[in-house]
C-alpha positions as CSV (number, residue, x, y, z in Angstrom):
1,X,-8.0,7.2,14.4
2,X,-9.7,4.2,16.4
3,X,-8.6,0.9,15.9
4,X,-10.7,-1.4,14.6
5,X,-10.6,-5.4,16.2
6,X,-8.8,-6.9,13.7
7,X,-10.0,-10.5,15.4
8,X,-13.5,-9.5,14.2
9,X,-12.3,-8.4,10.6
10,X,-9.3,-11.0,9.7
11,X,-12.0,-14.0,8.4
12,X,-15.1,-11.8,7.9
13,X,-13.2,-9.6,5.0
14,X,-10.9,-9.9,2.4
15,X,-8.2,-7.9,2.7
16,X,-6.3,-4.9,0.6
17,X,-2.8,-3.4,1.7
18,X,-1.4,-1.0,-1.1
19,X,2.1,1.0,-0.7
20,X,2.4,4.2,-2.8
21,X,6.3,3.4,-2.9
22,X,8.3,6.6,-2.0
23,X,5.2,9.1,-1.9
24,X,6.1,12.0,0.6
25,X,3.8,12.7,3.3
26,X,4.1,16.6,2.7
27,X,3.4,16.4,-0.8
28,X,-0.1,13.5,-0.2
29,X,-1.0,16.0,2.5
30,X,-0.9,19.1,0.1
31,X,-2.8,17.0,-2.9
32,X,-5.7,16.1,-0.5
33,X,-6.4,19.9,0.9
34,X,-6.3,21.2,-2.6
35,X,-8.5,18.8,-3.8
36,X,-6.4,17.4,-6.5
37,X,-6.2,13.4,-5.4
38,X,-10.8,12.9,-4.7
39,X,-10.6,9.3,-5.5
40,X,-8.2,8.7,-2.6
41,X,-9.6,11.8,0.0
42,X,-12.9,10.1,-0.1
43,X,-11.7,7.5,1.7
44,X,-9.3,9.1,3.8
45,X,-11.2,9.7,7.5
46,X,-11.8,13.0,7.4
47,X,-10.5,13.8,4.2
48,X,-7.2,13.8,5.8
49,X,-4.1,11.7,5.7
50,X,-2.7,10.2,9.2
51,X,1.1,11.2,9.8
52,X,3.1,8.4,10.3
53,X,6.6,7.3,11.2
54,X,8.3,4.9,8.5
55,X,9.6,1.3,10.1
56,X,12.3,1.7,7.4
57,X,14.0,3.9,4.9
58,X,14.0,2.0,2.0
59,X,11.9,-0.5,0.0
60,X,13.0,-3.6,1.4
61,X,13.6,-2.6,4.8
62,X,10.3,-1.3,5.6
63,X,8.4,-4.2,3.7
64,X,10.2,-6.5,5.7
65,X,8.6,-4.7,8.7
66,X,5.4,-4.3,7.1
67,X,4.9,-7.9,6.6
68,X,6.1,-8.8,10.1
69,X,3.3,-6.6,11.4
70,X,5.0,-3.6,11.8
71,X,3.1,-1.1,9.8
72,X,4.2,3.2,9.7
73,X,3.8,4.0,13.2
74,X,1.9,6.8,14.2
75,X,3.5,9.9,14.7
76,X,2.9,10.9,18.3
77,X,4.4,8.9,21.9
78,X,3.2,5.8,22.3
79,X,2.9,3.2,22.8
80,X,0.3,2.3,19.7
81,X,-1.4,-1.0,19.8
82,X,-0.6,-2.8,16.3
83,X,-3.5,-4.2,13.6
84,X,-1.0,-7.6,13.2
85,X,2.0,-9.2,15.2
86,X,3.4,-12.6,15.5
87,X,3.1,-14.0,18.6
88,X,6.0,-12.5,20.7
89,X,6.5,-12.5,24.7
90,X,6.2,-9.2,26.4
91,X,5.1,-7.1,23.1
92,X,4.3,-3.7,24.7
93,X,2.1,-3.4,21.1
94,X,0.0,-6.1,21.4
95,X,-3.8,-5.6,22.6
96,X,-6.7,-7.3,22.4
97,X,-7.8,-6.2,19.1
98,X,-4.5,-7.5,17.6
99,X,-4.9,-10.1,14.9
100,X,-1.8,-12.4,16.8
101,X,-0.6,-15.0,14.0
102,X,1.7,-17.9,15.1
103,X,3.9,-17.9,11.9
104,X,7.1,-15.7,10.9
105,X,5.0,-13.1,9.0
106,X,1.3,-12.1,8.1
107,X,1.2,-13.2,5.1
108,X,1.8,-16.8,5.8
109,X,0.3,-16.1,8.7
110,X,-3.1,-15.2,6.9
111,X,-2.8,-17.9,4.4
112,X,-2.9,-20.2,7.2
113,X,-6.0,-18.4,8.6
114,X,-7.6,-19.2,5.4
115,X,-6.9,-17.1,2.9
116,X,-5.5,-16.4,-0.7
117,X,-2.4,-14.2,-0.6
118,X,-1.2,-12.2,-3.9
119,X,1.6,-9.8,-4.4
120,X,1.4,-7.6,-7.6
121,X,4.5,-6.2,-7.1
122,X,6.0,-2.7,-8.8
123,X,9.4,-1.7,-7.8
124,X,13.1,-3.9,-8.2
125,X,12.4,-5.7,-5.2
126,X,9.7,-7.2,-6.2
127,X,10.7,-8.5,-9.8
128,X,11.6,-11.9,-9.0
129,X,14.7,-11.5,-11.5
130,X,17.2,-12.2,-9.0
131,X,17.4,-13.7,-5.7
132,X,16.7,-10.4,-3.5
133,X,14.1,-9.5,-5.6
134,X,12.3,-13.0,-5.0
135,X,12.6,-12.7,-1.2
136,X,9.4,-10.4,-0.7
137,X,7.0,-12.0,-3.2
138,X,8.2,-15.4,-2.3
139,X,6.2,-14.9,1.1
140,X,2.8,-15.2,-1.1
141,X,1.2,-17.9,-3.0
142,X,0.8,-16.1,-5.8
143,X,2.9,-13.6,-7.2
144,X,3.1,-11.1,-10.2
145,X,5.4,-8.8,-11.1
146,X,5.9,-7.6,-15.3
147,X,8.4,-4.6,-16.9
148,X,5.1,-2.9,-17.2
149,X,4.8,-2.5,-13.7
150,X,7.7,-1.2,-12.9
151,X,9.1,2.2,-12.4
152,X,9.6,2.9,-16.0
153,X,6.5,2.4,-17.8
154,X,3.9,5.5,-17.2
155,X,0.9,3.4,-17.2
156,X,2.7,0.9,-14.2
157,X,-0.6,1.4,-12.3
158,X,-3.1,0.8,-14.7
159,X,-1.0,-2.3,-15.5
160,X,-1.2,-3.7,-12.2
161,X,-5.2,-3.1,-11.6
162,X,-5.8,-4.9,-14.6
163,X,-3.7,-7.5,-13.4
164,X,-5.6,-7.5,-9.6
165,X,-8.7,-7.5,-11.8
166,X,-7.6,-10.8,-13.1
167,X,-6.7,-12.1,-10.3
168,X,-10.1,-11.6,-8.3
169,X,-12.0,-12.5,-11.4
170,X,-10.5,-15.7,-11.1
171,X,-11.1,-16.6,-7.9
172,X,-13.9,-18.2,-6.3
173,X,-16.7,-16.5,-4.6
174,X,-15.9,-18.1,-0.6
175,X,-12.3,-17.6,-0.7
176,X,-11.3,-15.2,1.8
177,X,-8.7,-12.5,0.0
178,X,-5.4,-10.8,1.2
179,X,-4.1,-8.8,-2.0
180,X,-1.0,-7.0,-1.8
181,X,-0.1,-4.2,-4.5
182,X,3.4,-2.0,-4.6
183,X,2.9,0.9,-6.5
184,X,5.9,2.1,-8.6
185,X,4.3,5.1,-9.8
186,X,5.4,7.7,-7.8
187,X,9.6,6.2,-7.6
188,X,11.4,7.9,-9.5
189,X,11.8,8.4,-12.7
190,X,8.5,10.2,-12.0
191,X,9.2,13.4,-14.6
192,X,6.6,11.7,-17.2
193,X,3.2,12.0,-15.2
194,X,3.8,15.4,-15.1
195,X,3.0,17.4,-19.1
196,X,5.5,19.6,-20.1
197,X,8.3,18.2,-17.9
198,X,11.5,15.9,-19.4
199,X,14.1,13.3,-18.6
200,X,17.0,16.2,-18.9
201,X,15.3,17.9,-16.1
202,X,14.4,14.8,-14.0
203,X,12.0,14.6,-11.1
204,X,11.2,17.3,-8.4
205,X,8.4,17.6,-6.0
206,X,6.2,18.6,-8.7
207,X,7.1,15.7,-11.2
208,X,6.0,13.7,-7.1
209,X,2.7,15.1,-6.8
210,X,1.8,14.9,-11.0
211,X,2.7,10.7,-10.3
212,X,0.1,10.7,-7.2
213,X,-2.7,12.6,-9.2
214,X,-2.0,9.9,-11.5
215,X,-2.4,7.0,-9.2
216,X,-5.6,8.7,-7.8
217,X,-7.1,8.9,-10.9
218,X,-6.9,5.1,-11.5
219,X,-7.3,4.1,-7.6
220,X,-10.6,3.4,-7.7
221,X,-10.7,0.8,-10.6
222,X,-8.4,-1.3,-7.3
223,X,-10.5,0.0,-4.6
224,X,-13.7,-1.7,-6.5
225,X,-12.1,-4.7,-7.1
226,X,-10.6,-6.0,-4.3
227,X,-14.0,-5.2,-2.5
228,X,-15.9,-7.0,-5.2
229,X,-16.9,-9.9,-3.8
230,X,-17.0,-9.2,-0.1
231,X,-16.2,-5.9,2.4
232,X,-12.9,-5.1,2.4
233,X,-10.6,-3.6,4.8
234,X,-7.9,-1.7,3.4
235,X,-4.5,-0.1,4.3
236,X,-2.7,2.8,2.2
237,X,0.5,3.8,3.1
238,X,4.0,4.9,2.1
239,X,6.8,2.6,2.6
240,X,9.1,5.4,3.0
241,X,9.3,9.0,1.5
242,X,12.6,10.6,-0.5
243,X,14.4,13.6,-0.7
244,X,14.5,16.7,-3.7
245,X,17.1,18.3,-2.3
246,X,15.8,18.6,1.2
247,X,18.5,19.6,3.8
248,X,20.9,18.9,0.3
249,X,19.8,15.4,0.3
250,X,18.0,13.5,-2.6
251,X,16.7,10.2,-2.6
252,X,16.2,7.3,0.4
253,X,17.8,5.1,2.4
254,X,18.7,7.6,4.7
255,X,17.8,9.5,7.9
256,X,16.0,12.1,7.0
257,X,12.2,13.9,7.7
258,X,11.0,13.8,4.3
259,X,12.3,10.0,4.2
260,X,11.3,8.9,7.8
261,X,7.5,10.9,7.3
262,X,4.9,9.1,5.3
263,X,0.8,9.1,5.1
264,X,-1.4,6.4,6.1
265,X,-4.6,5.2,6.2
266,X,-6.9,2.4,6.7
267,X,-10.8,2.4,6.2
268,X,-13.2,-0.4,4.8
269,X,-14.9,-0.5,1.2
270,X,-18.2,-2.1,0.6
271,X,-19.2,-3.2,-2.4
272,X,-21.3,-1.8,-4.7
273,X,-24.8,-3.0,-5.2
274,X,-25.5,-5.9,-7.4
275,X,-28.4,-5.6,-9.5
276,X,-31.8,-7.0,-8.6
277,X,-33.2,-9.7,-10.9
278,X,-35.8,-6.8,-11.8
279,X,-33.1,-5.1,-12.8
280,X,-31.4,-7.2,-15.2
């Protein structure tokens, strides 16, 4: 897909970066073509996911990359000019269009630039109940994370909109936005999005895909939010994917397709109408 200037956009919009923690790209790739995740396809450009290469295996690995500026690569040779990246001598992924920041990360990068940066976080590394799991949404303002966003609660997602929703609601009407959201849904335990299924069995592909339909049917509660007050550009993505049993692997942190192929996409969202004073 082209690249937009982010020079043009970083200022003009507020901001929206979501990772579907863990989702495969095989399995977001089957969901859109059968129709089964519409909230999300609409969006996609052409209705189809782009295939990307993860810059990590694991949660914390590939946010620390993400936040440096080093989103899922695309998954053809290169090189591919970057949306973000710190300022950095002789980067071979650094064009014209790159938003260049002068700061460690993005984030503090952006907050410099002028705006408001949130982390609703989902999965262990972002619970702030330890010292790891406060490095990540220590590089924001504001933070959030609750046990009812994390991987064990079945509404997790709905739980962190409503929490976005808040947070927007609450802000005022000039200040530029960069709101972050890591969605536990689809991490395993998974088994209970999907009707029918248990604990005893655990999670499979199946259990995977069920947690994504979830997430897509809530998506668009965060998609009208964050662009609620202004256009928004937004970036979906998979941190990383994980293994059922693929080449006898299960799980992440490891070096395999299923882990190192993810989806991703990035498209803007314009708010809806407001009404007319005839209107109200």
């Amino acid at each position: 897909m082209p690249e937009p200037d982010m020079n043009e956009i970083v200022g003009t919009h507020d901001l929206l970066l979501v990772t579907l923690d863990t989702l495969r790209h095989d399995v977001a790739v089957e969901l859109a073509a059968a129709g089964r995740i519409p909230n999300l396809a609409r969006h996609l450009p052409g209705g189809q996911w782009e295939e990307r290469h993860a810059p990590g295996s694991f949660t914390y690995a590939s946010h620390q990359a993400i936040f440096a500026g080093f989103l899922p690569t695309p998954a053809t040779p290169g090189p591919h000019p970057r949306l973000f990246a710190a300022g950095f001598a002789g980067s071979e992924t650094t064009a014209q269009s790159t938003y260049v920041y002068d700061t460690p990360d993005l984030v503090s990068g952006l907050a410099r630039d002028g705006y408001h940066t949130v982390c609703i976080g989902g999965v262990g590394f972002f619970n702030k109940q330890g010292p790891l799991g406060s490095v990540l949404p220590g590089l924001f303002e504001e933070s959030h994370w609750a046990p009812e966003f994390g991987v064990t609660s079945p509404e997790s997602f709905e739980n962190q909109i409503a929490r976005a929703e808040r947070v927007v609601a609450q802000l005022p009407e000039e200040q530029r936005l960069f709101l972050f959201v890591n969605v536990s849904a689809l991490h395993q335990p998974n088994w209970f999005h999907l009707p029918g299924a248990t604990r005893e069995a655990g999670d499979n592909r199946e259990t995977h895909a069920a947690a994504l339909e979830y997430v897509d049917r809530h998506i668009g509660r965060l998609f009208a939010a964050a662009s609620s007050r202004r256009r928004c550009f937004a970036i979906v993505c998979s941190d990383h994917g994980t293994a059922y049993g693929d080449g006898g692997y299960t799980g992440h942190r490891l070096g395999h397709e299923s882990v190192w192929t993810v989806p991703y996409a990035h498209f803007f969202l314009d708010p809806a109408p407001r009404p007319t004073e005839a209107a109200r």
